[in-house]
N, CA, C and O atoms as a GROMACS GRO file, in nm:
protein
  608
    1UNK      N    1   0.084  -0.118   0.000
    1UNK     CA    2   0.000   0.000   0.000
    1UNK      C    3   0.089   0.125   0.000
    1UNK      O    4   0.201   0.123   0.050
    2UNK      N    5   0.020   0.262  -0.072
    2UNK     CA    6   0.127   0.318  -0.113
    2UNK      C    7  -0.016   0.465  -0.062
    2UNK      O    8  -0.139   0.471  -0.063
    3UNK      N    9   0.112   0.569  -0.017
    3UNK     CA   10   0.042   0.696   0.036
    3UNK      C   11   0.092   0.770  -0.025
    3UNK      O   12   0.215   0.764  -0.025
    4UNK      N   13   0.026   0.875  -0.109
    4UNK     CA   14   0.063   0.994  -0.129
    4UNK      C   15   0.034   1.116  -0.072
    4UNK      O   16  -0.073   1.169  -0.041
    5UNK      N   17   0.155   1.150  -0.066
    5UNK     CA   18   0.138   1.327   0.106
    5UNK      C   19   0.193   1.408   0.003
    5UNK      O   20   0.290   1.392  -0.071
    6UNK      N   21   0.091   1.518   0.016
    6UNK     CA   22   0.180   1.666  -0.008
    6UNK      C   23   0.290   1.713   0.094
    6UNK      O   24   0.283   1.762   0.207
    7UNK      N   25   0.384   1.684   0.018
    7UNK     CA   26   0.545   1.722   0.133
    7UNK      C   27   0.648   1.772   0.042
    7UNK      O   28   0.626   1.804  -0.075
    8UNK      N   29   0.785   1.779   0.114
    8UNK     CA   30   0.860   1.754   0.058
    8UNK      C   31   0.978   1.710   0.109
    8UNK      O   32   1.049   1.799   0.156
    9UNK      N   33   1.037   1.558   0.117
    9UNK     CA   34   1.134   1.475   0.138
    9UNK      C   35   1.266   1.499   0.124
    9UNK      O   36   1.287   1.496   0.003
   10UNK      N   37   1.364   1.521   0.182
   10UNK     CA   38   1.543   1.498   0.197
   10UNK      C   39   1.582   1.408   0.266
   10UNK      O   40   1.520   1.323   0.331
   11UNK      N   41   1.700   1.429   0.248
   11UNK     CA   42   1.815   1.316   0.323
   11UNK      C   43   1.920   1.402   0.339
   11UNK      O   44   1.979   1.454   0.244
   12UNK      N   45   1.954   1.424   0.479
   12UNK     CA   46   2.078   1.543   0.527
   12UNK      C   47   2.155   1.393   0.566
   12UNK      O   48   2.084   1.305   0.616
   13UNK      N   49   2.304   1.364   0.540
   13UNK     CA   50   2.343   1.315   0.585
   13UNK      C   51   2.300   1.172   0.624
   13UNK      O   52   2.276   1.123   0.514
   14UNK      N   53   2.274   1.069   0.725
   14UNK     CA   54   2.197   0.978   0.708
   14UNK      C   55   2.068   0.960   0.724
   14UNK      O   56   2.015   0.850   0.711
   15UNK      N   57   1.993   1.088   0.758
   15UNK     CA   58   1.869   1.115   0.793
   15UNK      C   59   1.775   1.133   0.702
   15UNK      O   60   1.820   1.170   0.594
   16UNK      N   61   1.669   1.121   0.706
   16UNK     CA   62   1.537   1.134   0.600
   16UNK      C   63   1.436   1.245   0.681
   16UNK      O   64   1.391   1.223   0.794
   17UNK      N   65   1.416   1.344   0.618
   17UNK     CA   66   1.327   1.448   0.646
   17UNK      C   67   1.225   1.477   0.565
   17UNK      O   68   1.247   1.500   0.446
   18UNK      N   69   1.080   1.480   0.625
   18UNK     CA   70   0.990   1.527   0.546
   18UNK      C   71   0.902   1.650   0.595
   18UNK      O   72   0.837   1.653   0.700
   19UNK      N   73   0.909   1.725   0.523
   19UNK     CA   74   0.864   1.904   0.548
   19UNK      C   75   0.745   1.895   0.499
   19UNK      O   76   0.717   1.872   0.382
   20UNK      N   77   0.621   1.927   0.648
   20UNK     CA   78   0.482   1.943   0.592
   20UNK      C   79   0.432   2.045   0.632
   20UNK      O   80   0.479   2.098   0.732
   21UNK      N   81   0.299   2.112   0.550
   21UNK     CA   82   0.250   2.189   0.632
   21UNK      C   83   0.138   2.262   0.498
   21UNK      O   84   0.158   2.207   0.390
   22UNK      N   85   0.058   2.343   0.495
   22UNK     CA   86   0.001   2.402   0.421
   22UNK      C   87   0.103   2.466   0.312
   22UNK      O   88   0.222   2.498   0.320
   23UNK      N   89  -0.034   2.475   0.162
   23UNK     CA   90   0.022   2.481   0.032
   23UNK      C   91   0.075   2.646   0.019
   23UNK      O   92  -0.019   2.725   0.016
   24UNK      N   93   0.211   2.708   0.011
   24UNK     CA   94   0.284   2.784  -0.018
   24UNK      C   95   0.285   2.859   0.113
   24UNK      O   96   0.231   2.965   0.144
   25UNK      N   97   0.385   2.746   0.205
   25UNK     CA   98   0.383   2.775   0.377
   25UNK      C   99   0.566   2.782   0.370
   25UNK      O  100   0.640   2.820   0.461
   26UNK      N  101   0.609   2.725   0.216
   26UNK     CA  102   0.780   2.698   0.178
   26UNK      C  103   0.827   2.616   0.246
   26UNK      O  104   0.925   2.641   0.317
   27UNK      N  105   0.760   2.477   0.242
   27UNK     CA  106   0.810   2.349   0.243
   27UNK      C  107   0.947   2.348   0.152
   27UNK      O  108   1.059   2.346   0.203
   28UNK      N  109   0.923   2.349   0.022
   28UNK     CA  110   1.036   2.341  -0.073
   28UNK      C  111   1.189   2.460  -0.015
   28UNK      O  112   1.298   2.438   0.039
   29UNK      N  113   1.136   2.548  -0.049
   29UNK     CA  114   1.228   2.609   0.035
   29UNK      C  115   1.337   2.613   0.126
   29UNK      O  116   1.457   2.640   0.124
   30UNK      N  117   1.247   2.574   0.207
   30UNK     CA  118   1.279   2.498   0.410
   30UNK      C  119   1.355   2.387   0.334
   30UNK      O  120   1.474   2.378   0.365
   31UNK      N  121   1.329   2.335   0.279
   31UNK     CA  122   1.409   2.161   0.232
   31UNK      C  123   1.552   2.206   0.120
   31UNK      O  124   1.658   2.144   0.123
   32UNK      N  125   1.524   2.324   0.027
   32UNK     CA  126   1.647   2.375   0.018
   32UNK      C  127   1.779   2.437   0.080
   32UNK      O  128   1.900   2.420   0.063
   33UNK      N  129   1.697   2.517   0.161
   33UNK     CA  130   1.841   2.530   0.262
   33UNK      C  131   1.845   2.456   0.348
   33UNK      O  132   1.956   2.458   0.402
   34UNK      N  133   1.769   2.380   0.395
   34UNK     CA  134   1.868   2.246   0.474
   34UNK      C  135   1.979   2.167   0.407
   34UNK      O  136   2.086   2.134   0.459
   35UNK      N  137   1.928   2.139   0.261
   35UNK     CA  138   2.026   2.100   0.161
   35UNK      C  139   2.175   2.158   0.145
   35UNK      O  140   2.278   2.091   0.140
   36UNK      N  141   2.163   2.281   0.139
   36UNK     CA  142   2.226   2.387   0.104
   36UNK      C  143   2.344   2.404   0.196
   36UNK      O  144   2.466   2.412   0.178
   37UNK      N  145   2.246   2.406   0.328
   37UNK     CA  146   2.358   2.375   0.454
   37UNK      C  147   2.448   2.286   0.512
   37UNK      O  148   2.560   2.291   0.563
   38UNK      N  149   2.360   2.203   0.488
   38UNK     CA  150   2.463   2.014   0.446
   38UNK      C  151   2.550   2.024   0.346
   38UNK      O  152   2.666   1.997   0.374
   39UNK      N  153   2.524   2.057   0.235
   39UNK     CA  154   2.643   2.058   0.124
   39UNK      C  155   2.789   2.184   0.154
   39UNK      O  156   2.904   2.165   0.114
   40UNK      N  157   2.754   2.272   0.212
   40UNK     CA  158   2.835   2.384   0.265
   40UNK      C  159   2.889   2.340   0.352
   40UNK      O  160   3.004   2.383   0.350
   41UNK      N  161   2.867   2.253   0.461
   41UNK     CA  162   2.924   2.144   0.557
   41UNK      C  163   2.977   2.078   0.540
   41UNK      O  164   3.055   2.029   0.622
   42UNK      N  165   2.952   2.020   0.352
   42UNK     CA  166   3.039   1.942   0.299
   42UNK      C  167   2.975   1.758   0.362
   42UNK      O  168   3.043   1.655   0.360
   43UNK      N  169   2.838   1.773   0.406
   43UNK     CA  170   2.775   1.640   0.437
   43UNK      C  171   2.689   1.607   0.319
   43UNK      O  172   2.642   1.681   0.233
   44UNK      N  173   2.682   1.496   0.333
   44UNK     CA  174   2.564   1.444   0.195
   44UNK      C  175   2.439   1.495   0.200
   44UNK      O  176   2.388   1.501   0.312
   45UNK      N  177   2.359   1.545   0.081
   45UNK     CA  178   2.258   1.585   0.115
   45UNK      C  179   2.186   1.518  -0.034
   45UNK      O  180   2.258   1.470  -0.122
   46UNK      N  181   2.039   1.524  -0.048
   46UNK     CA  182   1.977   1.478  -0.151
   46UNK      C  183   1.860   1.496  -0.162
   46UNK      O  184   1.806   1.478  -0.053
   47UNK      N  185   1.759   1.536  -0.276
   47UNK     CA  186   1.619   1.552  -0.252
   47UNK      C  187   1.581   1.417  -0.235
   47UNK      O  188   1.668   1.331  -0.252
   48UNK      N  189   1.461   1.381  -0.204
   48UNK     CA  190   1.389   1.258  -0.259
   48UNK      C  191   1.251   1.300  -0.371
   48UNK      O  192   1.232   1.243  -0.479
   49UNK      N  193   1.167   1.408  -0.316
   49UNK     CA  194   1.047   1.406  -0.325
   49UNK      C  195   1.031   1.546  -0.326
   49UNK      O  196   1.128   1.600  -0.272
   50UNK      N  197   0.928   1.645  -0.374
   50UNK     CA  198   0.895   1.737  -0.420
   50UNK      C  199   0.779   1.749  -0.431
   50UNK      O  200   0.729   1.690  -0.527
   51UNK      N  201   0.689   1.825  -0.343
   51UNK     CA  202   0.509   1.853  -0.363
   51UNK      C  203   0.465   1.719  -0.374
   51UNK      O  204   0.415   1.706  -0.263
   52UNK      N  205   0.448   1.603  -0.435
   52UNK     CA  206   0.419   1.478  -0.386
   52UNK      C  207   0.498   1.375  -0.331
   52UNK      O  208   0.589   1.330  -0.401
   53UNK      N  209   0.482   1.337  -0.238
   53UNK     CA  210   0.600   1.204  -0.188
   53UNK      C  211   0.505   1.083  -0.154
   53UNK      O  212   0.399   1.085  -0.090
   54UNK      N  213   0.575   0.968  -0.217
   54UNK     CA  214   0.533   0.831  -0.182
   54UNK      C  215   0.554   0.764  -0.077
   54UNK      O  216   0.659   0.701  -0.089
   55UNK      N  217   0.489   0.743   0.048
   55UNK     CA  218   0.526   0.630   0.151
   55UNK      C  219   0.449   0.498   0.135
   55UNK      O  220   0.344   0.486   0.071
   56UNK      N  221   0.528   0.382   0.213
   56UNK     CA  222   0.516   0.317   0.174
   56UNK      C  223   0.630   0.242   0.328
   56UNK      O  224   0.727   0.292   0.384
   57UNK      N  225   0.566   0.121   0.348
   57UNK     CA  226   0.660   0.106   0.491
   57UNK      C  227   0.703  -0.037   0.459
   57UNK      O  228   0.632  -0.111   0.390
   58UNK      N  229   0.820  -0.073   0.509
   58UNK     CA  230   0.938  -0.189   0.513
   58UNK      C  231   1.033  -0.185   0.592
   58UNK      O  232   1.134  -0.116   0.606
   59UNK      N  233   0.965  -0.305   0.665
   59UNK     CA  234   1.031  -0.345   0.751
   59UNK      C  235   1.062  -0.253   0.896
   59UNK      O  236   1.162  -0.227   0.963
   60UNK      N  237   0.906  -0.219   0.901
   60UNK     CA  238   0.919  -0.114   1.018
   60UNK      C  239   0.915   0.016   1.032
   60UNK      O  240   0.877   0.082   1.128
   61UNK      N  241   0.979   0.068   0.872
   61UNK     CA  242   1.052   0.212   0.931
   61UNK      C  243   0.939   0.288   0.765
   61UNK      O  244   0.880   0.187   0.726
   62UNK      N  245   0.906   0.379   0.694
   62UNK     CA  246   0.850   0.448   0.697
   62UNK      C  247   0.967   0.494   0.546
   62UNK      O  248   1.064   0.570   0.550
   63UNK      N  249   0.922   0.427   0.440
   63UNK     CA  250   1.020   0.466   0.310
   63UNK      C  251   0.982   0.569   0.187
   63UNK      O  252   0.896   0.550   0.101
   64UNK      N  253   1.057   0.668   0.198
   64UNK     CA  254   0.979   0.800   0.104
   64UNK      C  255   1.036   0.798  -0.018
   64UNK      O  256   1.156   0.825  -0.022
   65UNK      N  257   0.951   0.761  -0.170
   65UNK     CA  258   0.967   0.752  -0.278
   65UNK      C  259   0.910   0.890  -0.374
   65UNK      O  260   0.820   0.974  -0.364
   66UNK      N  261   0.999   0.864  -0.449
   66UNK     CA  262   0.976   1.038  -0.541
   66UNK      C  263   0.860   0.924  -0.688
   66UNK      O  264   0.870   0.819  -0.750
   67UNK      N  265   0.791   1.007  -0.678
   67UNK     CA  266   0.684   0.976  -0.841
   67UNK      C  267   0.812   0.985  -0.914
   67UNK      O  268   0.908   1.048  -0.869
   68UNK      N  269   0.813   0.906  -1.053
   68UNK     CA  270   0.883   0.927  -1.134
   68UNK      C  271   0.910   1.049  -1.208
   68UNK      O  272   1.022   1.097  -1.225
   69UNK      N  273   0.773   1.108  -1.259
   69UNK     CA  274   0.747   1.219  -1.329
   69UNK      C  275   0.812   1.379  -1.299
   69UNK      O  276   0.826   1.486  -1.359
   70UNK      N  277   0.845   1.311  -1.152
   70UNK     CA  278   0.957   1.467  -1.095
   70UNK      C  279   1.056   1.442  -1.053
   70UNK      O  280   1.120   1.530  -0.994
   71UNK      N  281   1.114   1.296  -1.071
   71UNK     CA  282   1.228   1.278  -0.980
   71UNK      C  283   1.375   1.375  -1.001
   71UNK      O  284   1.436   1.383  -1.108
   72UNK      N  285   1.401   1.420  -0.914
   72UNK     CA  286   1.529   1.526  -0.906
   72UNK      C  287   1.466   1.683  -0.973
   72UNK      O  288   1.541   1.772  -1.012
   73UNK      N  289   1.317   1.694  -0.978
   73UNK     CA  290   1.256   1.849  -0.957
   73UNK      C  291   1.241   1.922  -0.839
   73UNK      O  292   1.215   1.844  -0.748
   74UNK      N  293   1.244   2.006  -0.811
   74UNK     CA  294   1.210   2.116  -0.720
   74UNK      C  295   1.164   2.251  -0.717
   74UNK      O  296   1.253   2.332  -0.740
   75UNK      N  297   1.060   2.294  -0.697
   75UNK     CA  298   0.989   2.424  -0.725
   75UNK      C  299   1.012   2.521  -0.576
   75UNK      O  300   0.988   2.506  -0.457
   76UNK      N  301   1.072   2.623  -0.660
   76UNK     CA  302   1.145   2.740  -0.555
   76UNK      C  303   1.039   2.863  -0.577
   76UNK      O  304   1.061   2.948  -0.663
   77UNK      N  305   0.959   2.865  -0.520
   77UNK     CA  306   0.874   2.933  -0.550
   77UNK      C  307   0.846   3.026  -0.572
   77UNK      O  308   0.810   3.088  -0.473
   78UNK      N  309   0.841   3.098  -0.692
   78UNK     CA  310   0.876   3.260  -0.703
   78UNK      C  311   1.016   3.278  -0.775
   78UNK      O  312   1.053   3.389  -0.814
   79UNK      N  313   1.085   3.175  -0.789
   79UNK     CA  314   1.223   3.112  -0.878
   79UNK      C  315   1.168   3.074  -0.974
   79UNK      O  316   1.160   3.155  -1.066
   80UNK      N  317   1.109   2.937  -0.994
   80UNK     CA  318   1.145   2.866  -1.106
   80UNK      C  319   1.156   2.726  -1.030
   80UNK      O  320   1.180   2.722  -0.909
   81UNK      N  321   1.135   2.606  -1.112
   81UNK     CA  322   1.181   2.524  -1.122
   81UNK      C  323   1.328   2.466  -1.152
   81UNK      O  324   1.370   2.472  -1.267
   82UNK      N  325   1.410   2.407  -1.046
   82UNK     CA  326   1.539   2.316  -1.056
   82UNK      C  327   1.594   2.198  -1.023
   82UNK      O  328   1.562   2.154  -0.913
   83UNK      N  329   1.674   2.129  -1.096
   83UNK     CA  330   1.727   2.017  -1.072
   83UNK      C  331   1.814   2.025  -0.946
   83UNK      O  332   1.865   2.128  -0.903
   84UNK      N  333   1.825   1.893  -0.888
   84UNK     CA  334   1.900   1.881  -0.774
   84UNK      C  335   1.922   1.760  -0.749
   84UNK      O  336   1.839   1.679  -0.791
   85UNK      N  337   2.045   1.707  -0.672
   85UNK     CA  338   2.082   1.610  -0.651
   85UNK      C  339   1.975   1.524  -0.581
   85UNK      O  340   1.912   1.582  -0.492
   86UNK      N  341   1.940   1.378  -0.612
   86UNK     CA  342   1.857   1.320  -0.558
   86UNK      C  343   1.875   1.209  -0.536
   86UNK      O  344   1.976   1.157  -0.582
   87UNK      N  345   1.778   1.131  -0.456
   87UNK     CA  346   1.777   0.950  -0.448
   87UNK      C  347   1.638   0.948  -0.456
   87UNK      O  348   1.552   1.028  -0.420
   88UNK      N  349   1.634   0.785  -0.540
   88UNK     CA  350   1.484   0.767  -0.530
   88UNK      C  351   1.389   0.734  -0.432
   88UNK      O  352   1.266   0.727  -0.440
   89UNK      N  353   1.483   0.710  -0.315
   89UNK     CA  354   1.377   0.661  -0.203
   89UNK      C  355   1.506   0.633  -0.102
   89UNK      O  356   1.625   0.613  -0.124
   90UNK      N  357   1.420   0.642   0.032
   90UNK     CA  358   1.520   0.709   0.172
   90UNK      C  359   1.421   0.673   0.314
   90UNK      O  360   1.325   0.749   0.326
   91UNK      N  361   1.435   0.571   0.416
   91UNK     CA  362   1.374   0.594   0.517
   91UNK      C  363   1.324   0.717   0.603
   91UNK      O  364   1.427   0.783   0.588
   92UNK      N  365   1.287   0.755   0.639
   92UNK     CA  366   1.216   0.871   0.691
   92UNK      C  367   1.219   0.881   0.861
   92UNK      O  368   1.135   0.824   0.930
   93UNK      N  369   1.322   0.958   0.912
   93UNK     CA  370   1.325   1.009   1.018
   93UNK      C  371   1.230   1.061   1.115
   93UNK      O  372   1.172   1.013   1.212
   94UNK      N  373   1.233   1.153   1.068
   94UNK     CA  374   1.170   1.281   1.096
   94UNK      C  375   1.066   1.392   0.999
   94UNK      O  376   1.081   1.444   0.889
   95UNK      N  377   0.971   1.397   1.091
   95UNK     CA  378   0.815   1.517   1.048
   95UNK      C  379   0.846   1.626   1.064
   95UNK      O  380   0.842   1.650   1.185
   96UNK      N  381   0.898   1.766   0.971
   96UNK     CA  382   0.896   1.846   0.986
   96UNK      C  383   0.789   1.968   0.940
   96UNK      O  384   0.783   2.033   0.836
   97UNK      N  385   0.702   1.970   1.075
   97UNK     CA  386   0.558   2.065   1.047
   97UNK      C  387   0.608   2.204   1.049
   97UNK      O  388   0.647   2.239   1.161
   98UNK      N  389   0.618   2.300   0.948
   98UNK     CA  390   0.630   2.457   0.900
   98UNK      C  391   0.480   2.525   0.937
   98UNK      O  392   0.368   2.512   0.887
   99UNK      N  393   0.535   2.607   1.050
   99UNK     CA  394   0.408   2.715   1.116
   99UNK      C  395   0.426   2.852   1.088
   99UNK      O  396   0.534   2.895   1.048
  100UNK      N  397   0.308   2.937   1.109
  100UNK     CA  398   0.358   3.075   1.053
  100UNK      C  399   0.353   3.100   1.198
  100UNK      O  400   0.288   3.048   1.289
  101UNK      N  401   0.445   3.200   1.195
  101UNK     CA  402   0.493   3.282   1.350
  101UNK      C  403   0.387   3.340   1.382
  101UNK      O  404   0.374   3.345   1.505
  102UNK      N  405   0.277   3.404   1.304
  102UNK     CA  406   0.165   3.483   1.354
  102UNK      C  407   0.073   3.410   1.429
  102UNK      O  408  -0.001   3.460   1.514
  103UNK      N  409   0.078   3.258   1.389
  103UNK     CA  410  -0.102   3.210   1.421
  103UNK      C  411  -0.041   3.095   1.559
  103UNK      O  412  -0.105   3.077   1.663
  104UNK      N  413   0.099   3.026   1.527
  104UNK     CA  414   0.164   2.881   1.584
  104UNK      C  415   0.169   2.903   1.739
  104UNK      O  416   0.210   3.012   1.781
  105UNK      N  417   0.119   2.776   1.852
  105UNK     CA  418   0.171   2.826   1.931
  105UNK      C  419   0.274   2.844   1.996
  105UNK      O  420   0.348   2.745   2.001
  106UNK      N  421   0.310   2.939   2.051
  106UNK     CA  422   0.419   2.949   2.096
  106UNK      C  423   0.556   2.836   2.170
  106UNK      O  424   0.676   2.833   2.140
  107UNK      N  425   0.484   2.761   2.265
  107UNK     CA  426   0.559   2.642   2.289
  107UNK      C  427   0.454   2.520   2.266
  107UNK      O  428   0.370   2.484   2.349
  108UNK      N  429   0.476   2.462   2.131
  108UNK     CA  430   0.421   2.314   2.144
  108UNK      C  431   0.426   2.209   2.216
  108UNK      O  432   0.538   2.200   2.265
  109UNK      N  433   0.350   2.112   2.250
  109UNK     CA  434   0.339   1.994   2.327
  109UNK      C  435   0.516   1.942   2.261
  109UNK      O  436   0.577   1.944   2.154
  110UNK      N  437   0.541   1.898   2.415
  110UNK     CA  438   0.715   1.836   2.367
  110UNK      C  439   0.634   1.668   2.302
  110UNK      O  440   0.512   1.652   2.291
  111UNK      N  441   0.740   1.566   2.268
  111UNK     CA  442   0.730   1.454   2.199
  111UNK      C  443   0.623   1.431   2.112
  111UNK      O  444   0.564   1.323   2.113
  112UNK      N  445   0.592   1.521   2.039
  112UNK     CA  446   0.500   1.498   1.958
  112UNK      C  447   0.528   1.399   1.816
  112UNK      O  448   0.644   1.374   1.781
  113UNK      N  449   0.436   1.359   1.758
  113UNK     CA  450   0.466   1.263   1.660
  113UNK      C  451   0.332   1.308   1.543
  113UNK      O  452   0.222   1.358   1.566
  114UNK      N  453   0.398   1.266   1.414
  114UNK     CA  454   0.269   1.252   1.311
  114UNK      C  455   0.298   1.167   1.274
  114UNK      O  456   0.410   1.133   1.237
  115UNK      N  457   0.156   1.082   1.277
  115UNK     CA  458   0.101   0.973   1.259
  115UNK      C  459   0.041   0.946   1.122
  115UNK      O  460  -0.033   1.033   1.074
  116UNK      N  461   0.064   0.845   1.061
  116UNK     CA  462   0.074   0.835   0.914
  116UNK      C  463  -0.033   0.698   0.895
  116UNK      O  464   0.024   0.596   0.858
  117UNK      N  465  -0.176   0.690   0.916
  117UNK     CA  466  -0.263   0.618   0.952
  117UNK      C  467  -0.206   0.463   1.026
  117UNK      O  468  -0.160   0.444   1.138
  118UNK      N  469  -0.224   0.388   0.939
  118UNK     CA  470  -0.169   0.205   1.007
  118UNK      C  471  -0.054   0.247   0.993
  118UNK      O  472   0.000   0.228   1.102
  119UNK      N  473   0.066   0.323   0.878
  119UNK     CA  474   0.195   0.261   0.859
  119UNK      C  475   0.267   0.302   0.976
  119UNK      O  476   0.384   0.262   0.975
  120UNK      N  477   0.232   0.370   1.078
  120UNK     CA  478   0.315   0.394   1.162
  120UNK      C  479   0.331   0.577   1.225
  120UNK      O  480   0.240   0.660   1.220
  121UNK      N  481   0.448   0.596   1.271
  121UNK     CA  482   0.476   0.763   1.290
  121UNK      C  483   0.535   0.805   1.301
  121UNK      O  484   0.515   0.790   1.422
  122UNK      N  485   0.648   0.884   1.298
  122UNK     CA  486   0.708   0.970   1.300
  122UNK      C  487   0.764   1.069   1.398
  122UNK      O  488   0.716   1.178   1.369
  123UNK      N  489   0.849   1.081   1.508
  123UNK     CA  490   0.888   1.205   1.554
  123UNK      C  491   0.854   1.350   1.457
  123UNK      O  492   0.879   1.364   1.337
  124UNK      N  493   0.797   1.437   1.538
  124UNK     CA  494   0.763   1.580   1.475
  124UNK      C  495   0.810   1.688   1.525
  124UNK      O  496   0.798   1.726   1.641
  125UNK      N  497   0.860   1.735   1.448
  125UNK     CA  498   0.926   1.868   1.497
  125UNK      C  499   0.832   2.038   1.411
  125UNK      O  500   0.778   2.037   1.301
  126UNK      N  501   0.842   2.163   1.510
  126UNK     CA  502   0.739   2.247   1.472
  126UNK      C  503   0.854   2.323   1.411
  126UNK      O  504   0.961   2.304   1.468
  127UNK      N  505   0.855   2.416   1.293
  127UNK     CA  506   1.000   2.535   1.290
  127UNK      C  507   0.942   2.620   1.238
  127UNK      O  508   0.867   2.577   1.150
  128UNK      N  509   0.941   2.745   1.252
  128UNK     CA  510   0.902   2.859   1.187
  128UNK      C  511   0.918   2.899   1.050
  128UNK      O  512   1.028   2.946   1.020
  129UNK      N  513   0.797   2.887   0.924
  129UNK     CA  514   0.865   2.904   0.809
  129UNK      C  515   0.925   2.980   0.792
  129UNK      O  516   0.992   2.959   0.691
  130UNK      N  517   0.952   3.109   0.857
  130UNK     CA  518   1.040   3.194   0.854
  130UNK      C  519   1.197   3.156   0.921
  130UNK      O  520   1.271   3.249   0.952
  131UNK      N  521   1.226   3.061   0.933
  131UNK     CA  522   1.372   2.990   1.001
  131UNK      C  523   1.477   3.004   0.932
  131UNK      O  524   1.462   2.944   0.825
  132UNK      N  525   1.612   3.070   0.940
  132UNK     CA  526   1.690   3.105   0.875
  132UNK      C  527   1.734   3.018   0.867
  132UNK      O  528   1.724   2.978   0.751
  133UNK      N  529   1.824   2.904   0.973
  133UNK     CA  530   1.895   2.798   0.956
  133UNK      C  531   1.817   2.647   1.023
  133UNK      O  532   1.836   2.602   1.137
  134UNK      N  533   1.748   2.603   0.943
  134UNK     CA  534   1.632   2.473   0.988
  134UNK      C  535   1.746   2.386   1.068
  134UNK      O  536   1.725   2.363   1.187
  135UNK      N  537   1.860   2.340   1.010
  135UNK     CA  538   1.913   2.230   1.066
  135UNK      C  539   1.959   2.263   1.195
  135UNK      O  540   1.998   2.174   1.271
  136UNK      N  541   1.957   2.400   1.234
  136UNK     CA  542   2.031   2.396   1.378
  136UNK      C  543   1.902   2.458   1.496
  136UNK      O  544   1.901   2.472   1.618
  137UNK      N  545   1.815   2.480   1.401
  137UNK     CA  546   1.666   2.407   1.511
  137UNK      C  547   1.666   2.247   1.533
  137UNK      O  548   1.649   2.208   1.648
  138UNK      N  549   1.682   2.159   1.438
  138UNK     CA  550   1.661   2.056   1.439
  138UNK      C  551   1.744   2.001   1.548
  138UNK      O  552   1.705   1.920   1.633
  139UNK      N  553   1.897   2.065   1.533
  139UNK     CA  554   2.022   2.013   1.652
  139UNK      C  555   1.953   2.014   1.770
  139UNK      O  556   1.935   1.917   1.844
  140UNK      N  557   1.908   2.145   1.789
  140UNK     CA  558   1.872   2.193   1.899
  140UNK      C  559   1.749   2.153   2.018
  140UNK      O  560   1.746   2.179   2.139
  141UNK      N  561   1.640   2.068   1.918
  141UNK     CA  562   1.533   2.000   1.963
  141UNK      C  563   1.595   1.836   1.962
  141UNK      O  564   1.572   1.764   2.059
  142UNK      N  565   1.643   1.804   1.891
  142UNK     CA  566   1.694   1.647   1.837
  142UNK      C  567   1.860   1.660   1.920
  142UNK      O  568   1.960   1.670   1.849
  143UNK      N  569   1.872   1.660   2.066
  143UNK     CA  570   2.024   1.706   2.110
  143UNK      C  571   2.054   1.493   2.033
  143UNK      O  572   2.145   1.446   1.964
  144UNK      N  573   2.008   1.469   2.054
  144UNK     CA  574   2.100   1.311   1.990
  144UNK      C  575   2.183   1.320   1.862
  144UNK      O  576   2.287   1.262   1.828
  145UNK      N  577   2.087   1.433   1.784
  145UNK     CA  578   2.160   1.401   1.609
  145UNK      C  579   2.253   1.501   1.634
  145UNK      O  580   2.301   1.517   1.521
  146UNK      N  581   2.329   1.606   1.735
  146UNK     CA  582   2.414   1.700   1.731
  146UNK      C  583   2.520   1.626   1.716
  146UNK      O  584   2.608   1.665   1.640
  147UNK      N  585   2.536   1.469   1.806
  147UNK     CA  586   2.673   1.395   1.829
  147UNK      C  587   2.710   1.325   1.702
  147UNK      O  588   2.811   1.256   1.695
  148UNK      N  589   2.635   1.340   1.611
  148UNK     CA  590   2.584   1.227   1.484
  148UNK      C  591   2.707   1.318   1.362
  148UNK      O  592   2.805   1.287   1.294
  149UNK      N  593   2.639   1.421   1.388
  149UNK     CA  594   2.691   1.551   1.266
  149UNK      C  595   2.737   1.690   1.284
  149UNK      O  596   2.669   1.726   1.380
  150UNK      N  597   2.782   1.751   1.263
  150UNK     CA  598   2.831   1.863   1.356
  150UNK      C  599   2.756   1.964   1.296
  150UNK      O  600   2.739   2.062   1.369
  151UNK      N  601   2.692   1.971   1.152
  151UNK     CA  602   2.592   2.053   1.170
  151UNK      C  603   2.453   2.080   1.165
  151UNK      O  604   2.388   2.153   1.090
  152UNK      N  605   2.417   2.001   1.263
  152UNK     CA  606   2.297   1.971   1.356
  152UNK      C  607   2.322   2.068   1.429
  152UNK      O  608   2.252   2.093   1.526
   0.00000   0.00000   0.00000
């Protein structure tokens, strides 16, 4: 069984990230400069998925596949459309929900998770679409992945 989510999927290093949240909230975006920042770090980074992502679960863990029809696209919104380094599919870490600073609350419930009907769930993390540097929110809530990568 196969799910399709409006998201958009990476891989920083050995991790799988998927950025959700309402349509032109800059999911894509948010998933570019995380990219951006990993590669400037000089860590692996890769799209998977773009405005649609495929899940699909094995062996437990929660596997995010790019549709064919866009694989290695990305829409920068107000840019243009670009190519980018990609893989076709990547276990999935981590839920990253994009809030607007005006409406979000202020401190969310800690351990939260999104839940992805039967296949399972996800650790969730909240970040402000306005976030200059996503990955070192992520360090900062996730203190485990700081020891992992140094720029967490």
């Amino acid at each position: 069984m196969t799910r399709n989510v409006h998201g958009t999927a990476i891989v920083v290093g050995e991790r799988g990230l998927i950025f959700l949240g309402p349509s032109g909230i800059g999911k894509s975006m948010m998933a570019f400069t995380c990219l951006t920042i990993a590669r400037r770090a000089k860590a692996f980074s890769a799209l998977i998925a773009d405005d649609q992502v495929f899940l699909t679960q094995q062996e437990g863990r929660i596997i995010a596949t790019c549709p064919p029809s866009i694989t290695g696209l990305m829409e920068l919104r107000g840019s243009g459309i670009v190519r980018i380094d990609n893989v076709q599919s990547a276990p999935l870490d981590l839920a990253v929900q994009l809030v607007s600073v005006s409406t979000a609350e202020r401190i969310p419930h800690e351990n939260e998770y999104w839940q992805i009907g039967d296949f399972g769930r996800l650790p969730l993390v909240r970040i402000a679409s306005t976030a200059v540097d996503p990955l070192a929110i992520i360090g900062a809530l996730m203190p485990a992945w700081r020891q992992e990568t140094p720029f967490w």
